[in-house]
TORPA-4810 file (N, C-alpha, C, O; in nm, 3 decimals):
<nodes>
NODE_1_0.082_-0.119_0.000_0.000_0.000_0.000_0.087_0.125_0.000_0.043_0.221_-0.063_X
NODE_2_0.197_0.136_0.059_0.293_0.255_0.081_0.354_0.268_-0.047_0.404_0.380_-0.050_X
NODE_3_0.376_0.205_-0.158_0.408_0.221_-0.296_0.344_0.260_-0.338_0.371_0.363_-0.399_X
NODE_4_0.154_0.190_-0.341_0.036_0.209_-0.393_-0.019_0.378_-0.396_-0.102_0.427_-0.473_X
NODE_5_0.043_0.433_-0.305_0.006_0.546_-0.220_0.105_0.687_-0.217_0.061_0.802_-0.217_X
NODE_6_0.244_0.651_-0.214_0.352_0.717_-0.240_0.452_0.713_-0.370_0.525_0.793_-0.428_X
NODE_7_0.422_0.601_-0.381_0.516_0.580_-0.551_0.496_0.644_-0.670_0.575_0.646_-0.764_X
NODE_8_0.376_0.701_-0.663_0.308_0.771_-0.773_0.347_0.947_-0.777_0.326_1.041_-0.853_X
NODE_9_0.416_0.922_-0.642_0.485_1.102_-0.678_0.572_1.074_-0.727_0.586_1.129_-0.837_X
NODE_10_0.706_0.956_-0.676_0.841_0.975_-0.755_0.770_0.948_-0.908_0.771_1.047_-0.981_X
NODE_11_0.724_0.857_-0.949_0.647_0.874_-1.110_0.654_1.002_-1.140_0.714_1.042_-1.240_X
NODE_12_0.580_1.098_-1.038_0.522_1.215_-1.079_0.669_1.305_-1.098_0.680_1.342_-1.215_X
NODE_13_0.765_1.340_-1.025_0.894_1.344_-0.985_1.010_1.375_-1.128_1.091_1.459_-1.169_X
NODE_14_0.931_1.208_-1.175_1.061_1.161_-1.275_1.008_1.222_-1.390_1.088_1.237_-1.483_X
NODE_15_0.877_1.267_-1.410_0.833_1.274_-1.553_0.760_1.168_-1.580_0.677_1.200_-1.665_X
NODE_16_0.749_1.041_-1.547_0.650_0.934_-1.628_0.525_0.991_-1.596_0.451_1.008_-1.693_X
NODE_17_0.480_1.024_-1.483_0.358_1.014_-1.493_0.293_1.167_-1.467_0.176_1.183_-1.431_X
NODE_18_0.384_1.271_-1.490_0.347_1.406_-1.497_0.206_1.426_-1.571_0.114_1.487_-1.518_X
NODE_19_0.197_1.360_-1.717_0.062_1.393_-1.775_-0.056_1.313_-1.772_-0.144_1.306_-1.858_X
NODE_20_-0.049_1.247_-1.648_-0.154_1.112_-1.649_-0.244_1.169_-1.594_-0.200_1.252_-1.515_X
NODE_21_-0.426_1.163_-1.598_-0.478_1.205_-1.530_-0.497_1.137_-1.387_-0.454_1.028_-1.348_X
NODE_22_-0.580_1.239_-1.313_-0.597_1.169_-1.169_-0.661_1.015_-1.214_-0.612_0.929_-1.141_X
NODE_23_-0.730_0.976_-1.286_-0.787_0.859_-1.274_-0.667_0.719_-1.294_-0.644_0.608_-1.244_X
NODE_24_-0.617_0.802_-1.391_-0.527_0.727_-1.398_-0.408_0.670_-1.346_-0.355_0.562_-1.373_X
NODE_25_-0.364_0.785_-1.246_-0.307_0.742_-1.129_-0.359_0.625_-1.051_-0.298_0.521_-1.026_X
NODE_26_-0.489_0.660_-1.012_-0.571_0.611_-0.942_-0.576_0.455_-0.927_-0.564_0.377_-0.833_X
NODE_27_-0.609_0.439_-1.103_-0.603_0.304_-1.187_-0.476_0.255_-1.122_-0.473_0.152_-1.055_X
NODE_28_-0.373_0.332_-1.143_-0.213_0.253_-1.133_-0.186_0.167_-0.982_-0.142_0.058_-0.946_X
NODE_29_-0.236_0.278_-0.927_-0.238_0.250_-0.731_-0.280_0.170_-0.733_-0.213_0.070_-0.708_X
NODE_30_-0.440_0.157_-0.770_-0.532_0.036_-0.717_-0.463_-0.131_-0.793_-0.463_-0.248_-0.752_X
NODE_31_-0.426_-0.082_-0.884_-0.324_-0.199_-0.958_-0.217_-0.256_-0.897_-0.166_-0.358_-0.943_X
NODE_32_-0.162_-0.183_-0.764_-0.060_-0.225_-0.698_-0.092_-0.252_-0.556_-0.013_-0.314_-0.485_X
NODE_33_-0.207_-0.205_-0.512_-0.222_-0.235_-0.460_-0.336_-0.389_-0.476_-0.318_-0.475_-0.389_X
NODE_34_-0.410_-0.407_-0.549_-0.449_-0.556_-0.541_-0.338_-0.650_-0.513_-0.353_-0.740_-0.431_X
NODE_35_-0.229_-0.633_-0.577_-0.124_-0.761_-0.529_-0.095_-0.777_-0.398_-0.071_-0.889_-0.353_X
NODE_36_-0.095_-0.621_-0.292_-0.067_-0.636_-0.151_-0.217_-0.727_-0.111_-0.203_-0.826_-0.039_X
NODE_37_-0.295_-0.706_-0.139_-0.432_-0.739_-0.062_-0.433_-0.872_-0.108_-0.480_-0.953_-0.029_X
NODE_38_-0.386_-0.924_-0.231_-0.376_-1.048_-0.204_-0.288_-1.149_-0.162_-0.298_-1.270_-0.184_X
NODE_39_-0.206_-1.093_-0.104_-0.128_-1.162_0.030_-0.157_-1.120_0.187_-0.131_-1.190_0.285_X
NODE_40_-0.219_-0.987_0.188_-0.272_-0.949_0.298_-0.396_-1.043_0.361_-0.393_-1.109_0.465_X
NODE_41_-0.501_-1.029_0.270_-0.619_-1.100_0.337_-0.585_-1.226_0.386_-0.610_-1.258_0.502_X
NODE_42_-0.525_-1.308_0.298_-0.497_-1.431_0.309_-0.417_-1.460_0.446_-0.452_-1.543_0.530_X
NODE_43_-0.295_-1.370_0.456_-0.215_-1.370_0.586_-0.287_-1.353_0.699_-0.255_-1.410_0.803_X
NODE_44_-0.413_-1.255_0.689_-0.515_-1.238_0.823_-0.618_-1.329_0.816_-0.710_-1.338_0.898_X
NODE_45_-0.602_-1.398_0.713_-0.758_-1.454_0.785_-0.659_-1.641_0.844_-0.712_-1.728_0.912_X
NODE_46_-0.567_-1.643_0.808_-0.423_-1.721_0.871_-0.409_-1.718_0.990_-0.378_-1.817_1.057_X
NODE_47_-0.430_-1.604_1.032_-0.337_-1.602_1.139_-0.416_-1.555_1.228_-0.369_-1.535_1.340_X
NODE_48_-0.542_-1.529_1.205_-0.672_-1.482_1.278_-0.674_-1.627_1.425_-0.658_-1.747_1.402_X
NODE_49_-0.693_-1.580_1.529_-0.710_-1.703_1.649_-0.806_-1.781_1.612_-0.805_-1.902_1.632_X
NODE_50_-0.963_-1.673_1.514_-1.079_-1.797_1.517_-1.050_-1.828_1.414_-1.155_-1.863_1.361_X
NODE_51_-0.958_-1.840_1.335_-0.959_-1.917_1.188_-0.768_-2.039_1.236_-0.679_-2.097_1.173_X
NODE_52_-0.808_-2.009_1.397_-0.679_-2.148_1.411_-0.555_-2.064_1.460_-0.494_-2.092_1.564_X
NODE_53_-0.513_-1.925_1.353_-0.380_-1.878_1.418_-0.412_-1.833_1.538_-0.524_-1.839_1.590_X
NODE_54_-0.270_-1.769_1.601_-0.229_-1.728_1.699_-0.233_-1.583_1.754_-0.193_-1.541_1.863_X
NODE_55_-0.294_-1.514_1.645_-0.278_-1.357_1.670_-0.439_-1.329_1.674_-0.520_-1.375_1.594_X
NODE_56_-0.466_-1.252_1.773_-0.635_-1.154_1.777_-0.641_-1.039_1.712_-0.535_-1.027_1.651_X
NODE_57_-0.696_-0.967_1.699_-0.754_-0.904_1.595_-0.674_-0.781_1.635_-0.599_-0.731_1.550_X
NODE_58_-0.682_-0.737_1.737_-0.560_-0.615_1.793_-0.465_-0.609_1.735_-0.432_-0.506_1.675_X
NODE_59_-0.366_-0.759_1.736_-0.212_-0.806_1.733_-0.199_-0.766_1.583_-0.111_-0.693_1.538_X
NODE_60_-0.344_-0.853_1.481_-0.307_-0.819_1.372_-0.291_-0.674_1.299_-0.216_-0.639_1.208_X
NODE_61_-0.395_-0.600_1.377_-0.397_-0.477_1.303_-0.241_-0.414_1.411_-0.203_-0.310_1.357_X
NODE_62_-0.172_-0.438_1.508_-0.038_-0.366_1.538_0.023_-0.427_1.500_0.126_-0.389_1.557_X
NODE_63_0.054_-0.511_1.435_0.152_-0.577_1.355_0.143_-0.544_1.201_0.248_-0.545_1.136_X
NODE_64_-0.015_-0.507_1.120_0.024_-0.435_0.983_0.054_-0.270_0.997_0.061_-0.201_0.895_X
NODE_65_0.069_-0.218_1.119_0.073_-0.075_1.100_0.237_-0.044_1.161_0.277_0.072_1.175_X
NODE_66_0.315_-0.155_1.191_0.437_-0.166_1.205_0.520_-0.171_1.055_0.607_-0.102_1.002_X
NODE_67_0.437_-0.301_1.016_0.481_-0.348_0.936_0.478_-0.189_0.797_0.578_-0.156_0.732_X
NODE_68_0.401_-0.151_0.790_0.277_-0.053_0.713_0.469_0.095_0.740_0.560_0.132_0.666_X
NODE_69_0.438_0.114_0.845_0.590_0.247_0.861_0.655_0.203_0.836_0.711_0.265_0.745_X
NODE_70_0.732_0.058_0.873_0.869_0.084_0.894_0.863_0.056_0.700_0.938_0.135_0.644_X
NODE_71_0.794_-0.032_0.609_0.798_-0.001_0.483_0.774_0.163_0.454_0.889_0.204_0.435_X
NODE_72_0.738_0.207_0.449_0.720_0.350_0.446_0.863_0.440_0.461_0.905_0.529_0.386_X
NODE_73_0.921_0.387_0.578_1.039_0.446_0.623_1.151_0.420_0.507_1.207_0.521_0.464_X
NODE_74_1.179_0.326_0.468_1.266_0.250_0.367_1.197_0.298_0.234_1.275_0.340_0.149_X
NODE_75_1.062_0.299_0.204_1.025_0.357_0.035_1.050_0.489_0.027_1.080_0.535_-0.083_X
NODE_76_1.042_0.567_0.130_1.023_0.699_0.153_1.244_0.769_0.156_1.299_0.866_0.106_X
NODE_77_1.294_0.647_0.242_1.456_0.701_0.210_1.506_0.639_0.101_1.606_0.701_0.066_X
NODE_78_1.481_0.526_0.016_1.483_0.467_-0.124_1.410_0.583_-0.209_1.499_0.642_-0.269_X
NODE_79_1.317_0.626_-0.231_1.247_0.660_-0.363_1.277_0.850_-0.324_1.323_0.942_-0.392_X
NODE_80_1.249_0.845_-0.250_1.250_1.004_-0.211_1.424_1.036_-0.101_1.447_1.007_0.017_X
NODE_81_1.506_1.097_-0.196_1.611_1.075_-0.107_1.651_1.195_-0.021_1.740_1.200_0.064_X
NODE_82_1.550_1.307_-0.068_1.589_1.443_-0.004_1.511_1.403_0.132_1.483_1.512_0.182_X
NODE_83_1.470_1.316_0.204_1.350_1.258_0.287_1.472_1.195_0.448_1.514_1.080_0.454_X
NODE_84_1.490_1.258_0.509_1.626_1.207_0.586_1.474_1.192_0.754_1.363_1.240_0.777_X
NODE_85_1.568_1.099_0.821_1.503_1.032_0.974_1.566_1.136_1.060_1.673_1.184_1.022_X
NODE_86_1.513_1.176_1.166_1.513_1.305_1.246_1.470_1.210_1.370_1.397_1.111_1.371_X
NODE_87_1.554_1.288_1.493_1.581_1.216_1.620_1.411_1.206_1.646_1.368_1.100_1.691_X
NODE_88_1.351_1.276_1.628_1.153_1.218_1.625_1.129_1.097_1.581_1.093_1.000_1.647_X
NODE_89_1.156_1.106_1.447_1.118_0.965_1.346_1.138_0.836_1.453_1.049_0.752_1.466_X
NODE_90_1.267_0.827_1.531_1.308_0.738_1.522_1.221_0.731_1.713_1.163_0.630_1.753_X
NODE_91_1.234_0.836_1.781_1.131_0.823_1.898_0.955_0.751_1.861_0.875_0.694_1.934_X
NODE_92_0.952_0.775_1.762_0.761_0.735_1.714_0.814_0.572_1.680_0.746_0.473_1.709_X
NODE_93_0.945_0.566_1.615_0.955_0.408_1.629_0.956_0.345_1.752_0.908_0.232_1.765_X
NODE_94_1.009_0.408_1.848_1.018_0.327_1.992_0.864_0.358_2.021_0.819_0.267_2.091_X
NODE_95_0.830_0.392_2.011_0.707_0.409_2.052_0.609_0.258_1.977_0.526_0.183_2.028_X
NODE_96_0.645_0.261_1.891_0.531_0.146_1.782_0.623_0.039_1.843_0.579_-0.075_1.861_X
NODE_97_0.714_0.063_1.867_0.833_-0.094_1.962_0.715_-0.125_2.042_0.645_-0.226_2.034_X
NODE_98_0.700_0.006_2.145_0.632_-0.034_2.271_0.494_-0.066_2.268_0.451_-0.155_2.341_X
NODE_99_0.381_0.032_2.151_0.283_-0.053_2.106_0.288_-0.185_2.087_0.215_-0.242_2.169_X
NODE_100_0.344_-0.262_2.012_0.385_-0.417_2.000_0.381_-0.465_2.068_0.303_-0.560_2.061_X
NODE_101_0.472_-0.444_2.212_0.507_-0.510_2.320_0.364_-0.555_2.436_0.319_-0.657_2.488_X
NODE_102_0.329_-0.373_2.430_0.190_-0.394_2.516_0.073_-0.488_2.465_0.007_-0.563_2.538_X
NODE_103_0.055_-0.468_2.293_-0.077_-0.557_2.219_-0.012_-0.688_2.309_-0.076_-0.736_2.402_X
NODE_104_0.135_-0.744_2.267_0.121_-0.902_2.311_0.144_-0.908_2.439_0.215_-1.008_2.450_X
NODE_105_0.131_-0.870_2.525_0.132_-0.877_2.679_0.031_-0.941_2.722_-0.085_-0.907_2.702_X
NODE_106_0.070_-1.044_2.789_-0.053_-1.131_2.860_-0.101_-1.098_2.960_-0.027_-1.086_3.058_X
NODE_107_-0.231_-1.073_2.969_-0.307_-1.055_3.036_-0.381_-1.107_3.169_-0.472_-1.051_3.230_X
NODE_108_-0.332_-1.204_3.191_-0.357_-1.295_3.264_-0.313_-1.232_3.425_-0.327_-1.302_3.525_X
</nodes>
């Protein structure tokens, strides 16, 4: 989704896709993004506790919004290079560390 969503500026950036209309952007995204969704759904409904896996519905959604930045972080210093990590960036990561930690904390 972070390609689906951001990739279409460096396009925009380089010149390929300067004269495309919005729809057509649009078209391109949703084109890249079907391939994520079809490894996505499949991985959640996997790993879902009532479909057998091990993760609840919390775990899964803090585990794709980990997963979701830290790709972001890497497309964003890959594709966009004027784009540099600032002593913040990297505090909001400890932070999504510690989200993680708390979702799987047992409760018991």
């Amino acid at each position: 989704m972070t390609f689906a969503w951001y990739g279409h500026l460096k396009l925009q950036q380089s010149g390929t896709s300067a004269n495309w209309p919005l729809i057509g952007v649009i078209a391109f995204s949703w084109a890249i993004a079907f391939v994520e969704y079809c490894f996505m759904v499949p991985a959640n409904r996997i790993g879902f506790v009532d479909n057998g896996g091990p993760f609840s519905l919390m775990q899964l959604k803090v585990i794709q919004e980990v997963v979701s930045l830290i790709v972001f972080c890497v497309i964003a210093n890959f594709l966009f290079q004027g784009q540099s990590l600032h002593w913040n960036h990297l505090a909001a990561l400890v932070c999504l560390v510690l989200a993680v930690y708390f979702v799987f904390m047992n409760n018991d």
